[in-house]
N, C-alpha and C positions, 0 to 999 in steps of 0.2 A: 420300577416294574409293577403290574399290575394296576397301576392307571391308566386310564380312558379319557380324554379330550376331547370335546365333541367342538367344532368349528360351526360355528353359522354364516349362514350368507342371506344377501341382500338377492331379492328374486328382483326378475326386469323385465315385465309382462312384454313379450313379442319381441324379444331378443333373445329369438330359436337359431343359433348360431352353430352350426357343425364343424365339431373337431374343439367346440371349448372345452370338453374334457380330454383331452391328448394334450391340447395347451397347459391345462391346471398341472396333470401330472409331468410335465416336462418343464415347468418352470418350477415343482419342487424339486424335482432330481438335479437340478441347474442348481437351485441354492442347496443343496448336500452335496452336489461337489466343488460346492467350494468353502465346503467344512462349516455350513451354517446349520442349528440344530434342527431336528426335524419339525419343531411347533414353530419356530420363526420362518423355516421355508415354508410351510405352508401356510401362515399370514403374509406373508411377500404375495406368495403366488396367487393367493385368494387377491389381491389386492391389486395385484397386476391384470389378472384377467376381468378383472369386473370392471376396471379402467377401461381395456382393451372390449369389452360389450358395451359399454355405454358409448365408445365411440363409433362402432359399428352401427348402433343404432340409430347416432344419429347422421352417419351420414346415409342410411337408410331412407331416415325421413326427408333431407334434404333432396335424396333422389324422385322423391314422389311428387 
C-alpha cells in the first residue's frame, strides 16, 4: 500500500477513436475477474487496446 504506478502509453497521432477508454477499463475489469493482479490487467489491457487502435487505423487508411 501506498505505492503509485504510473503506466505509459505509446500515443497514435489521428487514432481519435470513441469509446477507447470504456474499452481500456473493461478489459481491466475482464482481467481482475479472472483473478489477474491489478498491474498485469492493466499491461494486457494497455496492450490489447493499442493493438485494437493501430488496427483501426489502419484500416482507416485503407478506406481513404
Amino acid at each position: 500500500e501506498g505505492k503509485v504506478t504510473v503506466f505509459r502509453a505509446t500515443f497514435l497521432p489521428g487514432a481519435n477513436i470513441r469509446g477507447s477508454g470504456c474499452i481500456l477499463s473493461t478489459a481491466i475489469a475482464a482481467g481482475l475477474g479472472k483473478g489477474t493482479s491489478l498491474q498485469e490487467s492493466v499491461r494486457q489491457a494497455k496492450d490489447f487496446v493499442l493493438n485494437k487502435l493501430r488496427d483501426a487505423k489502419q484500416s482507416q487508411n485503407r478506406e481513404r
